[in-house]
N, C-alpha and C positions, 0 to 999 in steps of 0.2 A: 784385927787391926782396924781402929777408923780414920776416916780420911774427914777432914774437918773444912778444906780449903780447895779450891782449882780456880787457876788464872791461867792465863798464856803470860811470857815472857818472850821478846823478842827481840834478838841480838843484830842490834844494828850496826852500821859502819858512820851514820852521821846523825849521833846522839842528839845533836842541838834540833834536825833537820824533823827529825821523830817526835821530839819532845813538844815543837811547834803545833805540826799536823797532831796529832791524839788531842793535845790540852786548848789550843786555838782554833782548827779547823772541826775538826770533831767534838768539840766542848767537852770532851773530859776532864772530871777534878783532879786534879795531882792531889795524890796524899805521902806521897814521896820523892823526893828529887835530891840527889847529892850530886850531880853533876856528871854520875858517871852511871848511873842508875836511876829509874825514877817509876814508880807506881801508879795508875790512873783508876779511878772507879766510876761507873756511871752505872747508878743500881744499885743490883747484886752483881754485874757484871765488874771483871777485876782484870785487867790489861797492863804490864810491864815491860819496860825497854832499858836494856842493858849494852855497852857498847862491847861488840862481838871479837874484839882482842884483848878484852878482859876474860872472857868468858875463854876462853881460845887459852888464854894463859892459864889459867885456873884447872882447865880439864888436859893440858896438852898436849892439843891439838893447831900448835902451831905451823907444824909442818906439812900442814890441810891445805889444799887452795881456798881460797875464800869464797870464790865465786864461780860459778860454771853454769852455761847454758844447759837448762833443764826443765821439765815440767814441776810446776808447782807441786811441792812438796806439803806446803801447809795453808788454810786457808783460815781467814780471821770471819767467825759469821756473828749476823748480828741483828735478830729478832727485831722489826720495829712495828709499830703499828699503822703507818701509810709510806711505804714505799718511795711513790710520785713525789711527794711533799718532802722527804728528807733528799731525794734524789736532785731537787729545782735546789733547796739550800747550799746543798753544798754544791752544786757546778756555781753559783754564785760567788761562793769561797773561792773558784778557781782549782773547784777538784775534777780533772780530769780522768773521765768513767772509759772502762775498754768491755763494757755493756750496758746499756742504757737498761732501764726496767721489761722486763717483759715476762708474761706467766711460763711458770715450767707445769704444767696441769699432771703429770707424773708423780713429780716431785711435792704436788701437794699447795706452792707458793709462788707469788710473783719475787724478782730480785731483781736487783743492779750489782754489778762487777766492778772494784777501782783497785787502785795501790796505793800501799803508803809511799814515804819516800825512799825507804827502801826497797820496794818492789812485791813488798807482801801482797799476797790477795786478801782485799777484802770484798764479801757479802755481805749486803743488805737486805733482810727478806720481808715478807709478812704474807701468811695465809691466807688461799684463795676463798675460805671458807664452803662451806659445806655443797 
């Protein structure tokens, strides 16, 4: 079997609120948006957001709670080449970070910690080098 394609898709509760943050805050391209669905690429990298009672309907799974306090289940990461410098951009957008940059020397990279409007985690990383 080949596998030809991998993105994330993420099933949000406020599609407009998503759609903002990835394509305006993030400067992600849309290469799709129907209003209830919408695809972003930046790269090779491929990002989608879907509203999550669509998706809920589809698999049913309605009778799911939506929402419950837990530890992060999924995290969005995202390769860049200076950390610092995308980390000043976007607190200037008014993205609000719950880690500012700092090295993980284990792990290999320095990162920053934030959320979308949903609450997703995202990483930002880049190599501490050799």
């Amino acid at each position: 079997m080949s596998r030809n394609s991998v993105h994330s898709r993420l099933l949000d509760n406020d599609f407009q609120a998503s759609l903002h943050f990835y394509r305006d805050i993030l400067g992600f391209e849309v290469t799709w948006d129907d209003g209830d669905y919408a695809n972003f690429q930046d790269g090779e990298m491929r990002v989608a957001i879907f509203k999550r009672e669509l998706m809920s309907e589809a698999i049913g799974t309605t009778d799911k709670p939506a929402e419950a306090e837990c530890q992060d289940k999924l995290g969005l990461i995202f390769e860049i080449s200076n950390v610092d410098e995308y980390y000043r951009q976007l607190k200037e957008k008014g993205v609000q970070f719950s880690k500012p940059p700092q090295d993980f020397p284990t792990w290999g990279i320095r990162a920053a910690y934030f959320r979308d409007p949903d609450g997703n985690l995202i990483e930002i990383n880049s190599g501490l080098g050799a």
